[in-house]
C-alpha positions as CSV (number, residue, x, y, z in Angstrom):
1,X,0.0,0.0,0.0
2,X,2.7,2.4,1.2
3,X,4.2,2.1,-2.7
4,X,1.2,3.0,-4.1
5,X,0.2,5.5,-2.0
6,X,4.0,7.1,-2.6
7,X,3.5,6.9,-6.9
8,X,0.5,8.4,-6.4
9,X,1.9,11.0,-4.3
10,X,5.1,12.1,-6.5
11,X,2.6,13.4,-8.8
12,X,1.4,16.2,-6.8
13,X,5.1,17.2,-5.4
14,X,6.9,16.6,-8.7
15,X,9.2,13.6,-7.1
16,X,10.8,10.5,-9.2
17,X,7.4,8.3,-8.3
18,X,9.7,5.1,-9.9
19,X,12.0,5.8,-6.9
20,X,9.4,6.3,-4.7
21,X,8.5,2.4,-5.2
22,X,11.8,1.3,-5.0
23,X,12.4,3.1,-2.1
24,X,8.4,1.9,-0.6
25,X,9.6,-1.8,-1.4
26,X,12.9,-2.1,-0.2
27,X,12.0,-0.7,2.9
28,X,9.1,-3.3,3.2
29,X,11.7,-6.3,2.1
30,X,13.6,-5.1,5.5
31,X,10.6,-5.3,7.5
32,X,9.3,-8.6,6.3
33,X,12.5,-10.0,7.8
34,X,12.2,-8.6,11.3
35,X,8.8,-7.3,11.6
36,X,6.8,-4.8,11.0
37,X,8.1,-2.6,14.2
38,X,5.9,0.0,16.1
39,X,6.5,2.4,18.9
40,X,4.0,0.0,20.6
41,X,6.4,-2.5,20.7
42,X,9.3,-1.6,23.1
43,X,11.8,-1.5,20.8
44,X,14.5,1.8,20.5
45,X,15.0,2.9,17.2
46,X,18.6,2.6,17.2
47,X,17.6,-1.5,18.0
48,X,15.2,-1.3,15.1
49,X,17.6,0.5,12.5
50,X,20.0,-2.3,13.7
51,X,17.9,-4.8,12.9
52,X,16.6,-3.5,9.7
53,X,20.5,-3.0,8.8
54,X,21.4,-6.5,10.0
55,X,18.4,-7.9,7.2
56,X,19.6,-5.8,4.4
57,X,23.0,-7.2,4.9
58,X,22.0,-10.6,4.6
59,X,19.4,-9.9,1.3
60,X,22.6,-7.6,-0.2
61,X,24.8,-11.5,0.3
62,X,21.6,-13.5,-1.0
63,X,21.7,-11.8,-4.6
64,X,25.1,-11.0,-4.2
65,X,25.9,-14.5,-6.2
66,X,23.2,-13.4,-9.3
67,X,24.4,-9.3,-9.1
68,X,27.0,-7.9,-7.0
69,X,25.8,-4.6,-8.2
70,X,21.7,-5.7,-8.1
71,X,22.5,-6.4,-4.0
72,X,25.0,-2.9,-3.6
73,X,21.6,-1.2,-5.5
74,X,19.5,-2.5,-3.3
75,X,21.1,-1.8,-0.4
76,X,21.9,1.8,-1.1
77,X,18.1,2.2,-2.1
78,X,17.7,1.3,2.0
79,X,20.3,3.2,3.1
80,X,18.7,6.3,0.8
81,X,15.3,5.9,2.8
82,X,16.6,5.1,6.2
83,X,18.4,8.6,6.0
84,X,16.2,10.8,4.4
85,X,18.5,11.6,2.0
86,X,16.3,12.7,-0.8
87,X,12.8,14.4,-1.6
88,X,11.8,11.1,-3.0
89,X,12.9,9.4,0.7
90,X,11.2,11.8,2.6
91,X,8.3,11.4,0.7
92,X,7.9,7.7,1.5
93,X,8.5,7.9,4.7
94,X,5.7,10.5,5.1
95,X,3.4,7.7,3.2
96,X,4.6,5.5,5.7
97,X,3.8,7.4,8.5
98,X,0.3,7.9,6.9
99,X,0.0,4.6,6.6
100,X,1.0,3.9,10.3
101,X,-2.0,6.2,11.1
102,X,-4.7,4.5,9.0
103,X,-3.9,1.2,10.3
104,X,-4.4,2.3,13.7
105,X,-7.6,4.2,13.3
106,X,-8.8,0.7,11.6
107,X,-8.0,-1.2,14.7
108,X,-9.7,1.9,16.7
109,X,-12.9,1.1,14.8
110,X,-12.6,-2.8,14.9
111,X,-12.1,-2.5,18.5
112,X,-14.9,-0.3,18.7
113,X,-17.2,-2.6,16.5
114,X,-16.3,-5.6,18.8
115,X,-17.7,-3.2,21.8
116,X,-20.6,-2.5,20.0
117,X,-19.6,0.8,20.6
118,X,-19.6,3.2,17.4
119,X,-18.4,6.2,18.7
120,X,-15.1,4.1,19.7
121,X,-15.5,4.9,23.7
122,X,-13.8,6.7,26.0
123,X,-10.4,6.6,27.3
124,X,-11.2,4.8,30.1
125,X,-12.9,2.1,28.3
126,X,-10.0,1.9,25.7
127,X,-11.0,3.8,22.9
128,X,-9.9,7.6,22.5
129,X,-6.3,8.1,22.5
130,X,-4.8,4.6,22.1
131,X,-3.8,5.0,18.9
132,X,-1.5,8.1,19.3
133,X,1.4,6.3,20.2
134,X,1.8,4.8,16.5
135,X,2.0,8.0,14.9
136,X,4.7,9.2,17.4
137,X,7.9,10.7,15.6
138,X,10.5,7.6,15.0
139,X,7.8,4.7,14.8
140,X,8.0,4.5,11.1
141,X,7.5,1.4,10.2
């Protein structure tokens, strides 16, 4: 979704959208090695970046035997994203962040539905404010 969402997005800031899904994809490859990693889940971000890091190592050796240069791509395509480095970066990560956002306003209303609660409840009763700690600043995922 987060690739998408970023193509369609290049459009309206004048941004490579080809790199944007490049850049939306390889970050996914890293997460569908270690997990998809939310604030919610305890984890620093210097723990996840390692993580993350450790994953694109091992995918740069895996296609290293096919491409040497296909593996150095990818990984700098990672690197690009994880550092911000260009409009098109910044841009997906943004999309990312969005996406973060959505997901937990969904599980807002499925927990609310589950209630039988429509307006998604109070606080107290675990509905208003539990999602703000996915969209907090470093919990892209």
């Amino acid at each position: 979704p987060v690739a998408v969402a970023a193509a369609a997005a290049a459009a309206a800031v004048e941004v490579d959208w080809q790199r944007c899904v490049v850049l939306a994809l390889i970050h996914d490859v890293a997460e569908t090695v270690v997990g998809d990693i939310t604030p919610l889940d305890g984890v620093s971000p210097a723990v996840k970046e390692a993580r993350e890091a450790g994953a694109m190592a091992r995918i740069k050796v895996m296609v290293a035997p096919w491409s040497a240069a296909a593996g150095e791509a990818l990984l700098s395509a990672w690197t690009e994203y994880e550092q911000g480095t260009t409009p098109e970066a910044r841009l997906v990560k943004d999309m990312d962040k969005l996406e973060l956002m959505l997901q937990a306003a969904e599980y807002e209303n499925v927990k609310a539905d589950v209630r039988g609660d429509a307006g998604g409840g109070s606080e107290g009763e675990g509905g208003g404010g539990s999602s703000e700690g996915y969209a907090q600043e470093g919990g892209d995922g």
